[in-house]
C-alpha positions as CSV (number, residue, x, y, z in Angstrom):
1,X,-46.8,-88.6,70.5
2,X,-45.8,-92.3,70.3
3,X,-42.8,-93.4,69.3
4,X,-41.5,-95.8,66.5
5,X,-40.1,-98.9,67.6
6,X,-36.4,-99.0,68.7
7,X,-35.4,-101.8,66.0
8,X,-36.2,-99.2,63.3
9,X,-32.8,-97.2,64.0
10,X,-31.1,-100.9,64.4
11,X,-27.9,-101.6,62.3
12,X,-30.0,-104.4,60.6
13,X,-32.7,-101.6,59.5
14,X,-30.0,-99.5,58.1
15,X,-28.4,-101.8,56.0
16,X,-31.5,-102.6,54.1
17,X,-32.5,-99.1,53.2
18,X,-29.1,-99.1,52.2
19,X,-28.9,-102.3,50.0
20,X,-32.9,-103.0,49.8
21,X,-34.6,-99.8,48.7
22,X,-32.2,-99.2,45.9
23,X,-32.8,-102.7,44.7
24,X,-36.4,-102.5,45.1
25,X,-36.0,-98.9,43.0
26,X,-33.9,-100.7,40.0
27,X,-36.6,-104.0,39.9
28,X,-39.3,-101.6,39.5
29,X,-38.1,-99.8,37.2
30,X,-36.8,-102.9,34.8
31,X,-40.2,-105.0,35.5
32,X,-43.0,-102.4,35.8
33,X,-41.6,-100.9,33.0
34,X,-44.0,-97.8,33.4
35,X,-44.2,-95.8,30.1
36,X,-43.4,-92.2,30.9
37,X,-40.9,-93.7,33.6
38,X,-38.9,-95.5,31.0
39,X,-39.5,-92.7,28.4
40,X,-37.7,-90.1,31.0
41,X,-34.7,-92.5,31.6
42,X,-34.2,-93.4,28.2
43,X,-33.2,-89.5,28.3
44,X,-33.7,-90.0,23.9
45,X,-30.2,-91.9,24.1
46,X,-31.3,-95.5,24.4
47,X,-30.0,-95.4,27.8
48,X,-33.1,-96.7,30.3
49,X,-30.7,-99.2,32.3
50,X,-27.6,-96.9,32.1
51,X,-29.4,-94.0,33.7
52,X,-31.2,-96.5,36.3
53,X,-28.1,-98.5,37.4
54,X,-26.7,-94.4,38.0
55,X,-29.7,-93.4,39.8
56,X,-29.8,-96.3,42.1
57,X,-26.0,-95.8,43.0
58,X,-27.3,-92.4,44.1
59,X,-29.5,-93.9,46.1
60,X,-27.7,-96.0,47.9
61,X,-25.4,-93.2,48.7
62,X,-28.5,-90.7,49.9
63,X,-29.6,-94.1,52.3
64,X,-25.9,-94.2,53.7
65,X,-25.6,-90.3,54.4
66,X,-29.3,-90.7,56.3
67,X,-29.7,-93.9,58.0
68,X,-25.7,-94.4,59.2
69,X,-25.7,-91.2,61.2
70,X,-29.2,-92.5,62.8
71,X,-28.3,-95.5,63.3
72,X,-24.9,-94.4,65.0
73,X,-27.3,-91.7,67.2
74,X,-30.2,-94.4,68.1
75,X,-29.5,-93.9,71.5
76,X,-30.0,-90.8,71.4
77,X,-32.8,-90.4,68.9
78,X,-36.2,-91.7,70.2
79,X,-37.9,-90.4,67.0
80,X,-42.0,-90.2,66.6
81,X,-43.7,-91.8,63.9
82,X,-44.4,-88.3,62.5
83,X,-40.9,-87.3,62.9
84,X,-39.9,-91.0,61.0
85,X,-42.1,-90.0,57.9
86,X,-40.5,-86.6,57.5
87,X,-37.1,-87.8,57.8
88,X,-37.8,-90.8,55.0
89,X,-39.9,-88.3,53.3
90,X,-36.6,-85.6,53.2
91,X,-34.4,-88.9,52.1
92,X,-37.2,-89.0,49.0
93,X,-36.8,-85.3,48.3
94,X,-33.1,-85.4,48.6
95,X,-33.0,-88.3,46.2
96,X,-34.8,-86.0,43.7
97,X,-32.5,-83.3,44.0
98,X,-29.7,-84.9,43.1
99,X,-31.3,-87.9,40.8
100,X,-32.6,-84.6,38.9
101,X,-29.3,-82.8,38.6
102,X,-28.0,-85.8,36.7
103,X,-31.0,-86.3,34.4
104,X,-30.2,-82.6,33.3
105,X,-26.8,-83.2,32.7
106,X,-27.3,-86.2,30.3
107,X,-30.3,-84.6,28.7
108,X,-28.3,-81.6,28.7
109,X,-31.1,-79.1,27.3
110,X,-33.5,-80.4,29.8
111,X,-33.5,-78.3,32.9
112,X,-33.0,-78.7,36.5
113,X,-36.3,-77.9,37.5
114,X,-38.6,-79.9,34.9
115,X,-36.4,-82.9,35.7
116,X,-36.6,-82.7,39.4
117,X,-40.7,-82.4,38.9
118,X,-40.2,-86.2,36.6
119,X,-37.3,-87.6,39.4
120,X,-40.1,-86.5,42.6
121,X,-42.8,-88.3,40.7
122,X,-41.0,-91.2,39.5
123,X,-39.6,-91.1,43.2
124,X,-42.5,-90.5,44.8
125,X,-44.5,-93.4,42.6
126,X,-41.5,-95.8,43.7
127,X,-40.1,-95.6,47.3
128,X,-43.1,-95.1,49.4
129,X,-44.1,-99.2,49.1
130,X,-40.7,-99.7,50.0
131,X,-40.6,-98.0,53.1
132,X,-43.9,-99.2,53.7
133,X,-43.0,-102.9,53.3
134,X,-39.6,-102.2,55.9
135,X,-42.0,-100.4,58.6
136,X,-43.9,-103.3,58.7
137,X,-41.6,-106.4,58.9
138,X,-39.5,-104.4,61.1
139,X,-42.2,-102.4,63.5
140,X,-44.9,-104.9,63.4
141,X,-43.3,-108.2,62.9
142,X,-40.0,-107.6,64.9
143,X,-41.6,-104.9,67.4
144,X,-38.4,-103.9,69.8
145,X,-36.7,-107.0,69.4
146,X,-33.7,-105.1,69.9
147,X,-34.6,-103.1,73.2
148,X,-33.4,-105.9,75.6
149,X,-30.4,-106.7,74.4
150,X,-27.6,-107.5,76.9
151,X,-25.7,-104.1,75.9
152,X,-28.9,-102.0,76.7
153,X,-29.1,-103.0,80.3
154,X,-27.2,-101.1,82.8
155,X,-26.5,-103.7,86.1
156,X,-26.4,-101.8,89.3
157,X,-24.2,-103.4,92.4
158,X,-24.0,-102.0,95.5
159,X,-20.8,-101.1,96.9
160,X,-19.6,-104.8,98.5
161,X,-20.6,-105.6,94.2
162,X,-23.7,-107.6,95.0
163,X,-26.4,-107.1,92.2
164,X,-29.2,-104.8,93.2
165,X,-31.0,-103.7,90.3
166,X,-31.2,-104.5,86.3
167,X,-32.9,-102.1,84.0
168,X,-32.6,-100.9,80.3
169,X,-30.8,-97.2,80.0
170,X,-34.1,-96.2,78.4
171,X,-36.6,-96.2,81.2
172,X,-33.6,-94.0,83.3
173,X,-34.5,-90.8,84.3
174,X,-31.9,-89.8,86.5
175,X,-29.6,-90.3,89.9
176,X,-29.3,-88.7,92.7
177,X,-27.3,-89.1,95.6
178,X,-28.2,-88.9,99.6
179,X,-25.9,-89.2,102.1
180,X,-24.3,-93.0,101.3
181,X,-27.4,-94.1,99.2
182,X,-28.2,-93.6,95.4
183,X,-31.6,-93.1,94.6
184,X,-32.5,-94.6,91.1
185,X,-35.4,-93.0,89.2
186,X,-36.6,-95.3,86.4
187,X,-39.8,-95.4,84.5
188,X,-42.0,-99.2,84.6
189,X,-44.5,-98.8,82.2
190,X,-46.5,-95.7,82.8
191,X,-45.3,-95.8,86.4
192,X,-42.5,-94.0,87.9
193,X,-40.4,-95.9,90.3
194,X,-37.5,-95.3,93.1
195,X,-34.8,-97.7,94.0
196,X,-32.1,-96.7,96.9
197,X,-28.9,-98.0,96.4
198,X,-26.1,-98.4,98.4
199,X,-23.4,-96.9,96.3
200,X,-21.5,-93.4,95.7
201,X,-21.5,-91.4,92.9
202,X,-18.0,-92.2,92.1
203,X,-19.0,-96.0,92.2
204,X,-21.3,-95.7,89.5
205,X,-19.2,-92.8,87.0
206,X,-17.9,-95.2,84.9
207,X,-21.3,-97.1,84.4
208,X,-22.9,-94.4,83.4
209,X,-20.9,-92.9,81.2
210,X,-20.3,-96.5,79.1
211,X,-24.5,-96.4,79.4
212,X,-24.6,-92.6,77.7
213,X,-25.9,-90.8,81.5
214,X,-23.9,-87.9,82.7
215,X,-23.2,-86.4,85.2
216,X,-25.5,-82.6,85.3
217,X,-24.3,-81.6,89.2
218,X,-22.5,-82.8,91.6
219,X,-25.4,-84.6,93.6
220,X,-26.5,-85.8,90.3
221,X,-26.7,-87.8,87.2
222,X,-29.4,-87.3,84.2
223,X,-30.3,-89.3,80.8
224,X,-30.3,-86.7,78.5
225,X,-32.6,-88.9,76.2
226,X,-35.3,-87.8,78.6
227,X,-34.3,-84.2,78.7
228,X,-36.8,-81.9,76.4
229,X,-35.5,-78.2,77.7
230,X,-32.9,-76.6,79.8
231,X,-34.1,-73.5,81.6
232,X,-33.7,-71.1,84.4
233,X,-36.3,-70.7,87.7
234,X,-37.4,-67.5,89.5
235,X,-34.1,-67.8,91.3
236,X,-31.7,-68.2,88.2
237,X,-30.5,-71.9,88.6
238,X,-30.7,-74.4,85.8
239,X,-33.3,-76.9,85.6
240,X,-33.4,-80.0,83.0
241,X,-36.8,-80.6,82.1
242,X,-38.2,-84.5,81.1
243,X,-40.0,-86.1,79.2
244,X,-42.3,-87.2,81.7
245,X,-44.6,-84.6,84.1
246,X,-44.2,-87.5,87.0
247,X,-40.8,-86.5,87.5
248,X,-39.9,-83.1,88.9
249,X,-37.0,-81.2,86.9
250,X,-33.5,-82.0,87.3
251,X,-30.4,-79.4,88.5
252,X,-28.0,-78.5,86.2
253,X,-25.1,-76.4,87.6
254,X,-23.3,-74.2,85.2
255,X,-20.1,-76.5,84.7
256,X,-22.1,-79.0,83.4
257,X,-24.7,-77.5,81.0
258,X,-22.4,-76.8,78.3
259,X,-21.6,-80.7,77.9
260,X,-25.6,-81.5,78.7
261,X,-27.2,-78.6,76.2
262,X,-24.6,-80.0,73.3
263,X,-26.3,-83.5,73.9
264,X,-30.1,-82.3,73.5
């Protein structure tokens, strides 16, 4: 299933579904001015902007729960574009929920449930064009803009520090080690490619933990973006599984699967 573009989990994303979509939520409310919309708000208490201004501050604070934990994870996440409308799609819900339970309290004889029906439609009426509008200046205008950026590339020297090899931690599958030699597997395009590098695994520890690879055995270092299962053979060893049938599975002694299976 295809991914969405990296720049949608980018701080710059996050901070306008914080800031944007609540602002986009308050101007259509004040200039649409949709009758029923305005009629629920007004809660019979003259109190349209009141209860808008409170809703949108609810808003902002259901964005910041969501989209700072995935922005702070992006690394980690490499989220389909199914998986991207349920989440926004549980944001909407969530907003509801709680946008509901305060409608009832200012009504006060109202009740949960027939307000959370008026906040998912009002909801649902609203905040779909916004995330709409967002997807597309920021996944079709700006696709991966972000994906090369300096911090994203892990530089491989060999060990007399000569640069050998520049590639983004994405496309990393794994490491492995033979005899004085590291063999780099890395994905180009569809293709999956091998680089040998003169290095040991010590040499390279540090890089690859700053660059989010661990270490899964002692011959051995995996991304665990790539990882999809942890599982035993016939013989009862550990294999990690990709994300990508080119690539045979990955070992995975015992004293490191606790620390890989907590990363999956």
């Amino acid at each position: 299933m295809r991914k969405i573009p990296k720049s949608l989990l980018s701080v710059t994303v996050m901070l306008w579904h914080v800031l944007a979509m609540p602002v986009y939520f308050l101007g259509f409310i004040l200039f649409y001015k949709s009758a029923w919309m305005v009629r629920f708000l007004d809660a019979n208490r003259e109190m349209t902007i009141f209860n808008t201004l409170m809703l949108m501050c609810i808003l902002i604070g259901i964005m910041c729960a969501s989209r700072i934990p995935m922005t702070v994870y992006r690394n980690r996440l490499r989220l389909s574009w199914l998986q991207y409308t349920l989440w926004s799609f549980g944001e909407m819900v969530i907003f509801s929920a709680f946008a509901a339970l305060y409608m009832a309290l200012i009504y006060g004889n109202y009740g949960y449930f027939p307000a959370l029906a008026e906040c998912f439609r009002m909801n649902s009426s609203i905040l779909p064009f916004a995330y709409i509008i967002l997807a597309l200046i920021f996944a079709v205008i700006r696709p991966d803009e972000e994906d090369a950026k300096e911090e994203d590339l892990i530089r491989f020297t060999d060990n007399t520090g000569r640069l050998k090899l520049v590639i983004a931690h994405d496309v990393l599958l794994y490491i492995e080690a033979k005899e004085n030699y590291v063999t780099i597997l890395y994905l180009d395009g569809d293709k999956l490619k091998e680089y040998s590098l003169r290095q040991s695994m010590r040499g390279i520890e540090e890089l690859m933990e700053k660059h989010g690879i661990i270490r899964c055995q002692r011959s051995y270092f995996v991304n665990p973006r790539h990882v999809t299962v942890l599982r035993k053979d016939k013989e009862g060893f550990i294999q990690a599984e990709l994300d990508t049938h080119k690539s045979r599975p990955v070992p995975v002694s015992p004293k490191y699967y606790e620390q890989l299976s907590k990363m999956l």
